[in-house]
PDB file as gemmi writes it, atoms N, CA and C in Angstrom:
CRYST1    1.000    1.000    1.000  90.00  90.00  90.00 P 1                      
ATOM      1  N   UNK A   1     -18.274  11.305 -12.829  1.00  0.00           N  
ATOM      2  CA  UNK A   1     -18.274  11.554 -11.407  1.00  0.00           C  
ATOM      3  C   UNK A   1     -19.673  11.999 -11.000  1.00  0.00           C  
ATOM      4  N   UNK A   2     -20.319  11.564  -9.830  1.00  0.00           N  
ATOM      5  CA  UNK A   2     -21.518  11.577  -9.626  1.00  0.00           C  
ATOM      6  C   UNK A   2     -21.847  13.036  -9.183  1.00  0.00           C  
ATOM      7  N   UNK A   3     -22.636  13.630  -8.840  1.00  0.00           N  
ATOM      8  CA  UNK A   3     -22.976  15.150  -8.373  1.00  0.00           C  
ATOM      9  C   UNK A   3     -22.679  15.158  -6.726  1.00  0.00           C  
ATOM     10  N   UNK A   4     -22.651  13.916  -5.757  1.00  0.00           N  
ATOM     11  CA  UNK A   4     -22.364  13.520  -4.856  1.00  0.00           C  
ATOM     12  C   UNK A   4     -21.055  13.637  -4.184  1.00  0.00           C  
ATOM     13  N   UNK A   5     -20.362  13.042  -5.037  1.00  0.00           N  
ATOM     14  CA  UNK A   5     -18.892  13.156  -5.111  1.00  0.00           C  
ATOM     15  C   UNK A   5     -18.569  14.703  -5.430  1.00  0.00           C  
ATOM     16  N   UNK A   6     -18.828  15.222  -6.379  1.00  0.00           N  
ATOM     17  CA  UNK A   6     -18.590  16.592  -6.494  1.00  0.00           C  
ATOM     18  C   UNK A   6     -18.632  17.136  -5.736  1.00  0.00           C  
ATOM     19  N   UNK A   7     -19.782  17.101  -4.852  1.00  0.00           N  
ATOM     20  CA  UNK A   7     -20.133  18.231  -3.803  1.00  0.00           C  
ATOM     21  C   UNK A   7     -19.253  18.176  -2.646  1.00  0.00           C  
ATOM     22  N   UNK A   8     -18.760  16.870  -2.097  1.00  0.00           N  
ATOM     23  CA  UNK A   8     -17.682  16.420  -1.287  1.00  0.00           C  
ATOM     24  C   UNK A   8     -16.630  17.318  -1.729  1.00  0.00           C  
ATOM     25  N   UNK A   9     -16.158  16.946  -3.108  1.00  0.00           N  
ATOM     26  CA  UNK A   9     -14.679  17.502  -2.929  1.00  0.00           C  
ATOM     27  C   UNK A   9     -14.578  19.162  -3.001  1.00  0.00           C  
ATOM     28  N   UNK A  10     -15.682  19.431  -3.264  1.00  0.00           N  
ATOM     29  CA  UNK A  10     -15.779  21.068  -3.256  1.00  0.00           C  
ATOM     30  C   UNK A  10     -15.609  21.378  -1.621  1.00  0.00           C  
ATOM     31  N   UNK A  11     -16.046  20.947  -1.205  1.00  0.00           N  
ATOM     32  CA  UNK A  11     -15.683  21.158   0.525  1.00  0.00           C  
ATOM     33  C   UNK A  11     -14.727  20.771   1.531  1.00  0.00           C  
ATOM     34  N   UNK A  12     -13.596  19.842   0.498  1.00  0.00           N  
ATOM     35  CA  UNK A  12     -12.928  18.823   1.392  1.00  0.00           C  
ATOM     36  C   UNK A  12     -11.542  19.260   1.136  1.00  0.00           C  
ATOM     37  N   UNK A  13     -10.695  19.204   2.312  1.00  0.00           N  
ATOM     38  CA  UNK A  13      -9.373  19.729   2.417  1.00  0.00           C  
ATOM     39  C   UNK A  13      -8.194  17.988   1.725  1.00  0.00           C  
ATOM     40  N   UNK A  14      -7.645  18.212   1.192  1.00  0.00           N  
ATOM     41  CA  UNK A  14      -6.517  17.059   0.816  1.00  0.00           C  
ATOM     42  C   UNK A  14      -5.537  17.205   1.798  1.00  0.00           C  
ATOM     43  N   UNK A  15      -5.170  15.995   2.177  1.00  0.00           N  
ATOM     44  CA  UNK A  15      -4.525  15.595   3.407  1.00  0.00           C  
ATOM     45  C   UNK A  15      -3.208  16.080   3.284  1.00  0.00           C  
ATOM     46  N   UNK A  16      -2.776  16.047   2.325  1.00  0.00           N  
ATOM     47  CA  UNK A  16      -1.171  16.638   1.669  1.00  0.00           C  
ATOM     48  C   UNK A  16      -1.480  17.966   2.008  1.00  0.00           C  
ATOM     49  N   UNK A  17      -2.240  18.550   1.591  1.00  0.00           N  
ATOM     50  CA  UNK A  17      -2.239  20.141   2.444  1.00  0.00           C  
ATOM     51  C   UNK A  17      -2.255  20.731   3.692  1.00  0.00           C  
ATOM     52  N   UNK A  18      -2.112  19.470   4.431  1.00  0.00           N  
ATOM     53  CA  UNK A  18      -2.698  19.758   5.856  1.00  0.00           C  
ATOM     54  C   UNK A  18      -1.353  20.265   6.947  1.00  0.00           C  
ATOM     55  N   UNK A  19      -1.556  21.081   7.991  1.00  0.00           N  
ATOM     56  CA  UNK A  19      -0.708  20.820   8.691  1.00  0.00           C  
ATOM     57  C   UNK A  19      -0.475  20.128   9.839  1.00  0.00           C  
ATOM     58  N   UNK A  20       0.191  20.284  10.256  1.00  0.00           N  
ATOM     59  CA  UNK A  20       0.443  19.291  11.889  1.00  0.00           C  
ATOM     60  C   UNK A  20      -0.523  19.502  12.511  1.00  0.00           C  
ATOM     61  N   UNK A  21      -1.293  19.004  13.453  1.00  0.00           N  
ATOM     62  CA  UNK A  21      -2.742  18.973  14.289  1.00  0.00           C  
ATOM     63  C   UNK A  21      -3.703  19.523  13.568  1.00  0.00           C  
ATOM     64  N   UNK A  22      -3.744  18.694  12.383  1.00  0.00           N  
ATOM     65  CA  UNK A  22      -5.158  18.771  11.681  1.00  0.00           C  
ATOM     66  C   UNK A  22      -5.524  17.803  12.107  1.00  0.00           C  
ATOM     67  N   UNK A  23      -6.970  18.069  12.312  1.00  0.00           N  
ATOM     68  CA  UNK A  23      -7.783  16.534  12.022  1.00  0.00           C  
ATOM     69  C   UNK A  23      -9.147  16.443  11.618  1.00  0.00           C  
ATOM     70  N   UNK A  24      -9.203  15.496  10.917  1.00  0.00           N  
ATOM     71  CA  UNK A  24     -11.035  15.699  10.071  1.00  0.00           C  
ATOM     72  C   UNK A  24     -11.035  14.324   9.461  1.00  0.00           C  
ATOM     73  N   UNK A  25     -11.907  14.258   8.582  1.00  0.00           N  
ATOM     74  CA  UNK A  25     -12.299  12.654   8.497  1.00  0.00           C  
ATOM     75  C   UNK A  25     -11.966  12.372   6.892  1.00  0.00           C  
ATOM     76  N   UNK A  26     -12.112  11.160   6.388  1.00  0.00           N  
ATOM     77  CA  UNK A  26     -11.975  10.990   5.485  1.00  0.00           C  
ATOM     78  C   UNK A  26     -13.235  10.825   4.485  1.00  0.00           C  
ATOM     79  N   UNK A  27     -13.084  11.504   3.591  1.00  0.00           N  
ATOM     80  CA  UNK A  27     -14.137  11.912   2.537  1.00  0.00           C  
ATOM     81  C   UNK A  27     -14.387  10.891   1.477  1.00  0.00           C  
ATOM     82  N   UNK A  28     -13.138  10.733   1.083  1.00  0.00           N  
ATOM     83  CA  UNK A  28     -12.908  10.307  -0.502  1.00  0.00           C  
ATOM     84  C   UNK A  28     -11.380  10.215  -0.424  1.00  0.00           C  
ATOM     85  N   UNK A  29     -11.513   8.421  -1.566  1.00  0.00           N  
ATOM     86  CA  UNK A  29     -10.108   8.883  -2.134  1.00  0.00           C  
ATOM     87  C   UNK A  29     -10.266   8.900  -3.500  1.00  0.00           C  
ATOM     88  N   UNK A  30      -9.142  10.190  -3.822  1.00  0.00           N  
ATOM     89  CA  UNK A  30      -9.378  10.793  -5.625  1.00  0.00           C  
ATOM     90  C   UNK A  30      -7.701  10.781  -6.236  1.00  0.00           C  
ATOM     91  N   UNK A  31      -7.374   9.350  -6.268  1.00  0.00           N  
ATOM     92  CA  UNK A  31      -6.022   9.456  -6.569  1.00  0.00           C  
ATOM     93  C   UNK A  31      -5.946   9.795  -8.598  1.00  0.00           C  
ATOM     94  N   UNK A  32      -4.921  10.705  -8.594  1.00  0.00           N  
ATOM     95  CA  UNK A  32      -4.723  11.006 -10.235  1.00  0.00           C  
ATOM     96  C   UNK A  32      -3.802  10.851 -10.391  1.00  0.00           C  
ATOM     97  N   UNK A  33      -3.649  10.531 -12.465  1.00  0.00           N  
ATOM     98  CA  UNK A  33      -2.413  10.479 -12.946  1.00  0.00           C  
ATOM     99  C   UNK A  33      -1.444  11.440 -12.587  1.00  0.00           C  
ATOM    100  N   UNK A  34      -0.131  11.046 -12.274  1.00  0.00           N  
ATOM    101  CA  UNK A  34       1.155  12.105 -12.160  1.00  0.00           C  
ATOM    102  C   UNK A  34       1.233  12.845 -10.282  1.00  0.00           C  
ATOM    103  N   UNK A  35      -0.060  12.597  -9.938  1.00  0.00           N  
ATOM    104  CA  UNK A  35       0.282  13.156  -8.373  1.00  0.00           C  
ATOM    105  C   UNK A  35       0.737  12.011  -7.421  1.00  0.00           C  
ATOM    106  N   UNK A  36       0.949  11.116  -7.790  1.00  0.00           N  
ATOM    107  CA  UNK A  36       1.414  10.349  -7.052  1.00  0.00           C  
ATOM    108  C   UNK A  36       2.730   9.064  -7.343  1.00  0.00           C  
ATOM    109  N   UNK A  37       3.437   8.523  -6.628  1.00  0.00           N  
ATOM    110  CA  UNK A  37       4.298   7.173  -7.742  1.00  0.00           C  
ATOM    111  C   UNK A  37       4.034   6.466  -7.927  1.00  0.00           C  
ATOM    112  N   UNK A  38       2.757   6.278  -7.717  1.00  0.00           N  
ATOM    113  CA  UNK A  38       1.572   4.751  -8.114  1.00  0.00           C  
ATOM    114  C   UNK A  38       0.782   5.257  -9.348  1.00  0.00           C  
ATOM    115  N   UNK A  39       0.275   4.128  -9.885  1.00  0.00           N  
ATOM    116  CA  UNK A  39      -0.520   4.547 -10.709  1.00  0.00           C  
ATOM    117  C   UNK A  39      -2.061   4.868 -10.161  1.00  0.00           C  
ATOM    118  N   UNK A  40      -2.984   5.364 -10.387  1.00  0.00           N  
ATOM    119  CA  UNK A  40      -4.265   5.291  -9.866  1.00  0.00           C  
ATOM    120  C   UNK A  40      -4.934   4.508  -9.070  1.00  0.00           C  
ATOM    121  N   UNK A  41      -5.093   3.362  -9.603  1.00  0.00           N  
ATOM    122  CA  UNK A  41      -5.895   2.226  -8.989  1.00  0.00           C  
ATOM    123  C   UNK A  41      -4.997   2.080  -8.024  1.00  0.00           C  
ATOM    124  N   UNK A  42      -3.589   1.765  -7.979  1.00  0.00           N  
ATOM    125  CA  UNK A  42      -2.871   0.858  -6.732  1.00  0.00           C  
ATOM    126  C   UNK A  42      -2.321   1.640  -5.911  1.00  0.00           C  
ATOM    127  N   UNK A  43      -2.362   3.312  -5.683  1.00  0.00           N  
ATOM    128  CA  UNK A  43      -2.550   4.077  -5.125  1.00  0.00           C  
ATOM    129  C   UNK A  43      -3.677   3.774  -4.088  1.00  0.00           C  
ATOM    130  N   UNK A  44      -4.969   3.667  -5.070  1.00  0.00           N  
ATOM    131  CA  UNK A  44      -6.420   3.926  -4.123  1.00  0.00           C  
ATOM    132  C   UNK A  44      -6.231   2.356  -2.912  1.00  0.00           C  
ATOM    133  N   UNK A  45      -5.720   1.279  -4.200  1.00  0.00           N  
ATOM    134  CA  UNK A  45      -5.963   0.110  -3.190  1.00  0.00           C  
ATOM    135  C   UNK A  45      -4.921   0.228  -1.633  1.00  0.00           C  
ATOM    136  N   UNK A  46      -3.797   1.049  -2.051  1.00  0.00           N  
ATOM    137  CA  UNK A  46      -2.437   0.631  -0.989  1.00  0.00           C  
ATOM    138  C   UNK A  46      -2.994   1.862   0.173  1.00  0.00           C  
ATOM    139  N   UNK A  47      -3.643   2.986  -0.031  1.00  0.00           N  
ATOM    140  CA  UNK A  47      -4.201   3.590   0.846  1.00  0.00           C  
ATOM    141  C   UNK A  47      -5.459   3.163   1.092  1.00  0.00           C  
ATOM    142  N   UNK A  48      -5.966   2.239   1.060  1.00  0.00           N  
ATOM    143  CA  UNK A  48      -7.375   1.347   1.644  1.00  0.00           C  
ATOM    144  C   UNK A  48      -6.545   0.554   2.461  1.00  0.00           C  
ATOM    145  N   UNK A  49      -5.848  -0.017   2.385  1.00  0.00           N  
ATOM    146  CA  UNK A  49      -4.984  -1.607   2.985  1.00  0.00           C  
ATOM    147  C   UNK A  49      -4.268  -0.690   4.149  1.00  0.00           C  
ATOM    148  N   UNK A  50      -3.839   0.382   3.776  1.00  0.00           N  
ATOM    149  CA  UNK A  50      -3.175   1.506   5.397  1.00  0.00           C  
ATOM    150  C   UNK A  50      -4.433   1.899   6.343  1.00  0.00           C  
ATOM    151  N   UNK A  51      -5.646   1.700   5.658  1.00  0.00           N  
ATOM    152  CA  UNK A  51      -6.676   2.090   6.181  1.00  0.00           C  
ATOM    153  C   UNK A  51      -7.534   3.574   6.218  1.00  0.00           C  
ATOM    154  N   UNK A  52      -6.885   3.788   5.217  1.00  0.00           N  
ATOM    155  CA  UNK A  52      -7.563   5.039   4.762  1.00  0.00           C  
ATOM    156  C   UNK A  52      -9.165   5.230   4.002  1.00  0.00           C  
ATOM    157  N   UNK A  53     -10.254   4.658   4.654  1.00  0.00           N  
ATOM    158  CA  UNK A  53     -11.586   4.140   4.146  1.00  0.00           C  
ATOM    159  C   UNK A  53     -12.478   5.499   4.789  1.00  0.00           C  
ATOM    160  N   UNK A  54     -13.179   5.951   4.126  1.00  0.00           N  
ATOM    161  CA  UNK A  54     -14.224   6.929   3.963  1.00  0.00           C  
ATOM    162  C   UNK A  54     -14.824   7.074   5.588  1.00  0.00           C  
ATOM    163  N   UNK A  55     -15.042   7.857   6.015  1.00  0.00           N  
ATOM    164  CA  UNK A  55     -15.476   8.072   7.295  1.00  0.00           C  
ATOM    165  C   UNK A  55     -14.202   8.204   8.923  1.00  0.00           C  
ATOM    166  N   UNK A  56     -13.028   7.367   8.505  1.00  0.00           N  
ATOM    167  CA  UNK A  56     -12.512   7.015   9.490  1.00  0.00           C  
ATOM    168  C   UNK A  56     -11.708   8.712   9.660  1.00  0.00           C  
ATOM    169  N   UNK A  57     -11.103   8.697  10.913  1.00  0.00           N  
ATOM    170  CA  UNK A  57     -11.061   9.886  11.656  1.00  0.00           C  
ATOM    171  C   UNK A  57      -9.547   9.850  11.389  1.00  0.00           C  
ATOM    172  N   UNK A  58      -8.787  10.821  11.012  1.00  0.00           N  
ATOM    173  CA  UNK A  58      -7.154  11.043  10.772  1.00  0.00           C  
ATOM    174  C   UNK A  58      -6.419  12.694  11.466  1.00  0.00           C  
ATOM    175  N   UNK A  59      -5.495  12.447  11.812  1.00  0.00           N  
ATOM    176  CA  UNK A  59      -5.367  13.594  12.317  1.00  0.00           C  
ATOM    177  C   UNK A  59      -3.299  13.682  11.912  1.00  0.00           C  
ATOM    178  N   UNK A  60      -3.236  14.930  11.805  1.00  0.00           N  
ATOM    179  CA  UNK A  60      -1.396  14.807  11.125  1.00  0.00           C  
ATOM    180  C   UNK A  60      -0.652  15.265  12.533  1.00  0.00           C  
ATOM    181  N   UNK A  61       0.332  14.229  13.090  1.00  0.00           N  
ATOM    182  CA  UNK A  61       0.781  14.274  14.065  1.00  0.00           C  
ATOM    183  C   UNK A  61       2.287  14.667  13.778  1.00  0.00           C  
ATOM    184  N   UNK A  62       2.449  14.575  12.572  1.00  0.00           N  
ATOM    185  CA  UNK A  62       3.791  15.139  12.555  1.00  0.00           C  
ATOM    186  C   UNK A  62       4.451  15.278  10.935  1.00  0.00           C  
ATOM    187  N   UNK A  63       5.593  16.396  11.314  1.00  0.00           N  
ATOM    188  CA  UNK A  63       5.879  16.686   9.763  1.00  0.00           C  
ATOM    189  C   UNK A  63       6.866  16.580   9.425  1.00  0.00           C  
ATOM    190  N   UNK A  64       8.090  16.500   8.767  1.00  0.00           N  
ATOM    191  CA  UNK A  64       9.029  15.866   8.192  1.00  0.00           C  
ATOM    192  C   UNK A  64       9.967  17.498   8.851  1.00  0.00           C  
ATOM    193  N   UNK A  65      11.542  17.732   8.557  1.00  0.00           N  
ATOM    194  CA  UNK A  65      12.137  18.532   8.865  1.00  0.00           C  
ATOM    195  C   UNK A  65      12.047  19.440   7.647  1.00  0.00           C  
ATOM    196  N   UNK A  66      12.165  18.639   6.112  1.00  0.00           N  
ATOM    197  CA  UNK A  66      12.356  19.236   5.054  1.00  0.00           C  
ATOM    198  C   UNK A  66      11.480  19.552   4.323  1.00  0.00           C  
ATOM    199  N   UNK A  67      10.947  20.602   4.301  1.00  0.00           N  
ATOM    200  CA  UNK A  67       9.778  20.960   3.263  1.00  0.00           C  
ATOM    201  C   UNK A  67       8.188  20.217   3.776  1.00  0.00           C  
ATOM    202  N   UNK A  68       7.930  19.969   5.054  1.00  0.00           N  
ATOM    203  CA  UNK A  68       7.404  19.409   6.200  1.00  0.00           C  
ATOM    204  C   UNK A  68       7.424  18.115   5.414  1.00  0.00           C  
ATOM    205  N   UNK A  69       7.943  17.231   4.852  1.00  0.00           N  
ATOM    206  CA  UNK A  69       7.855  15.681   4.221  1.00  0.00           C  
ATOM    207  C   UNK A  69       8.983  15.402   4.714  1.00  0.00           C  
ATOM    208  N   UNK A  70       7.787  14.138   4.913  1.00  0.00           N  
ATOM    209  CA  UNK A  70       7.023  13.374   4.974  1.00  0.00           C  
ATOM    210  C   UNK A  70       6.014  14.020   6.327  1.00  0.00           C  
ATOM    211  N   UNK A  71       4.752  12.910   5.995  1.00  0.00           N  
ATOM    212  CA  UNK A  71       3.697  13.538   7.387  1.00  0.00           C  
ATOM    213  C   UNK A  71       3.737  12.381   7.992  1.00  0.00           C  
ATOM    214  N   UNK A  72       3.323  12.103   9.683  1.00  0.00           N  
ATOM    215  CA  UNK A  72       3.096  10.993   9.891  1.00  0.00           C  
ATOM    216  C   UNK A  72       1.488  10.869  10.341  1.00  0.00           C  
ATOM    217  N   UNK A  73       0.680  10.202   9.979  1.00  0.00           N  
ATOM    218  CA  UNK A  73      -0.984  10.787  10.153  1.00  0.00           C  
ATOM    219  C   UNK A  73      -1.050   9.577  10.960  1.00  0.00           C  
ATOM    220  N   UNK A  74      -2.368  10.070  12.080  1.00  0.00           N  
ATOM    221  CA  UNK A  74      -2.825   8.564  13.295  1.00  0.00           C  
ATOM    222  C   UNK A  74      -4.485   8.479  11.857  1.00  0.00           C  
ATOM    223  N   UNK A  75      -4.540   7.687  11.642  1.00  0.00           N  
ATOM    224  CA  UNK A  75      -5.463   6.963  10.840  1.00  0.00           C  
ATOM    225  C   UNK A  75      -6.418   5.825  12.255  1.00  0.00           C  
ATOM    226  N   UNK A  76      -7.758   6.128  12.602  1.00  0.00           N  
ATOM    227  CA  UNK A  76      -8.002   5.561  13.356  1.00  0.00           C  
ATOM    228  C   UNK A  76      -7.133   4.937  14.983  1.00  0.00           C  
ATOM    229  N   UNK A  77      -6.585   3.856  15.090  1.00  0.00           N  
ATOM    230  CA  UNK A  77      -5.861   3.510  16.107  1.00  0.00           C  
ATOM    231  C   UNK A  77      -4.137   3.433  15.613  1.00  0.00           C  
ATOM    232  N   UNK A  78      -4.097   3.432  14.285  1.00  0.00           N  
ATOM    233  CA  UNK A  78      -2.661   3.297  13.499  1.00  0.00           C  
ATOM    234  C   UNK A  78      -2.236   4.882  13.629  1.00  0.00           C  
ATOM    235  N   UNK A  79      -0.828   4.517  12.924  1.00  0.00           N  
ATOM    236  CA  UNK A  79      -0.115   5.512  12.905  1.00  0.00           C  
ATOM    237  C   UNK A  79       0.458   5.488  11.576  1.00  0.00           C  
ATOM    238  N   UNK A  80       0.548   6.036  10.517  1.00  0.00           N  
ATOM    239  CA  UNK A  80       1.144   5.943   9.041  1.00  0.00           C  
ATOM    240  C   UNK A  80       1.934   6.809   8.487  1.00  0.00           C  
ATOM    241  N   UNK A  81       3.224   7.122   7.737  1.00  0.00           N  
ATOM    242  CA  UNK A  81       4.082   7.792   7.299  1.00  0.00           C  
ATOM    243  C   UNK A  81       3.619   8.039   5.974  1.00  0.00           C  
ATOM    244  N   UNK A  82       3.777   9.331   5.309  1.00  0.00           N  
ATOM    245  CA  UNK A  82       3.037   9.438   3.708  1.00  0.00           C  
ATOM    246  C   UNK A  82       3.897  10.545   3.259  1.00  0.00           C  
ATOM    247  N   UNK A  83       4.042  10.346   2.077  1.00  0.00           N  
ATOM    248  CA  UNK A  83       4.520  11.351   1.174  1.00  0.00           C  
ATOM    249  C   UNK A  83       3.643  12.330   1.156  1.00  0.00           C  
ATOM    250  N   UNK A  84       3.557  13.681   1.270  1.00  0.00           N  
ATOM    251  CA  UNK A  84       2.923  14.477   0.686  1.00  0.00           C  
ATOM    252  C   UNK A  84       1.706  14.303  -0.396  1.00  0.00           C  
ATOM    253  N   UNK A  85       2.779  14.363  -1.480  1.00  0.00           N  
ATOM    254  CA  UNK A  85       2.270  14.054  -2.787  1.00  0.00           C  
ATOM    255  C   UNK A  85       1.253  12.352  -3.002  1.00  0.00           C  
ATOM    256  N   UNK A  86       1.562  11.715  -1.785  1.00  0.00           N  
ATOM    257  CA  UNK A  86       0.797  10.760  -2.072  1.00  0.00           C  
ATOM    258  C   UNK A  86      -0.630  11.015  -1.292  1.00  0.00           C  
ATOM    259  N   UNK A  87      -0.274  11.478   0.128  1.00  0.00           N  
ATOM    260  CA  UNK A  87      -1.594  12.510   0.571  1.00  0.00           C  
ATOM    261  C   UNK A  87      -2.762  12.965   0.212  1.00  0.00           C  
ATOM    262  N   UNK A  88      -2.534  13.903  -0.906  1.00  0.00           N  
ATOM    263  CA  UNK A  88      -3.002  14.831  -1.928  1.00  0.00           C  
ATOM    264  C   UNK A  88      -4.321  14.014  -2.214  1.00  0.00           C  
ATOM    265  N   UNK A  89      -3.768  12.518  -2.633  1.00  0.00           N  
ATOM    266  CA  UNK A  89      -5.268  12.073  -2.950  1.00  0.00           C  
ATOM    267  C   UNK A  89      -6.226  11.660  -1.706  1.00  0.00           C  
ATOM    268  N   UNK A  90      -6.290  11.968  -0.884  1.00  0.00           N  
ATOM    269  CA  UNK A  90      -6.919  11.370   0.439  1.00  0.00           C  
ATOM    270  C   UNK A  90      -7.628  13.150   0.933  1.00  0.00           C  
ATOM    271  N   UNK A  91      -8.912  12.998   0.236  1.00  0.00           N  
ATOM    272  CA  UNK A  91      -9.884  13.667   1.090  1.00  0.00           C  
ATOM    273  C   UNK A  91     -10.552  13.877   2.085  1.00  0.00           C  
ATOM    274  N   UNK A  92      -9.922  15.254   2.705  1.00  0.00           N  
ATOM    275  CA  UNK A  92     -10.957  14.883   4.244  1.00  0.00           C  
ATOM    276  C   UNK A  92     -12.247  16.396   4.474  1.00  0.00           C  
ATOM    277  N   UNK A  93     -12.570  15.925   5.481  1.00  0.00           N  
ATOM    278  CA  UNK A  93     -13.530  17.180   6.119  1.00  0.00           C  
ATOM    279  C   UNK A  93     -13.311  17.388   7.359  1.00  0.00           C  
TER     280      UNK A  93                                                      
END                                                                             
């Protein structure tokens, strides 16, 4: 991992932590084994294809009844439903 990347995630909140009317941008995605039901790679690709790409602006518009899950986040002009735990890997600032 580059010293670049490091310094990002030392500063960057994970989207799974967030609550309702957060909003900040996207940093990084740092998907890992076991935090999610994808494996790594098709994690990173299926949250690129929702549009979850470095810079774009996200904000959590809403939270589930149970244990606030699911979130529903506005991702640029979209609107997207996420597990928590799949969240987690989606860095923001």
């Amino acid at each position: 991992m580059d010293s670049r990347l490091l310094d990002a995630t030392d500063r960057s909140v994970s989207l799974g932590e967030a609550r309702r009317g957060y909003r900040g941008r996207v940093v990084c995605l740092l998907p890992t084994t076991g935090t999610g039901r994808l494996a790594p790679d098709e994690m990173e690709r299926r949250l690129i294809e929702m549009g979850f790409i470095e810079g774009v602006e996200v904000s959590v518009i809403h939270e589930g009844p149970f244990g606030r899950d699911p979130i529903a986040v506005r991702v640029g002009a979209a609107t997207v439903a996420l597990r928590r735990r799949d969240a987690m890997a989606i860095l923001t600032e």
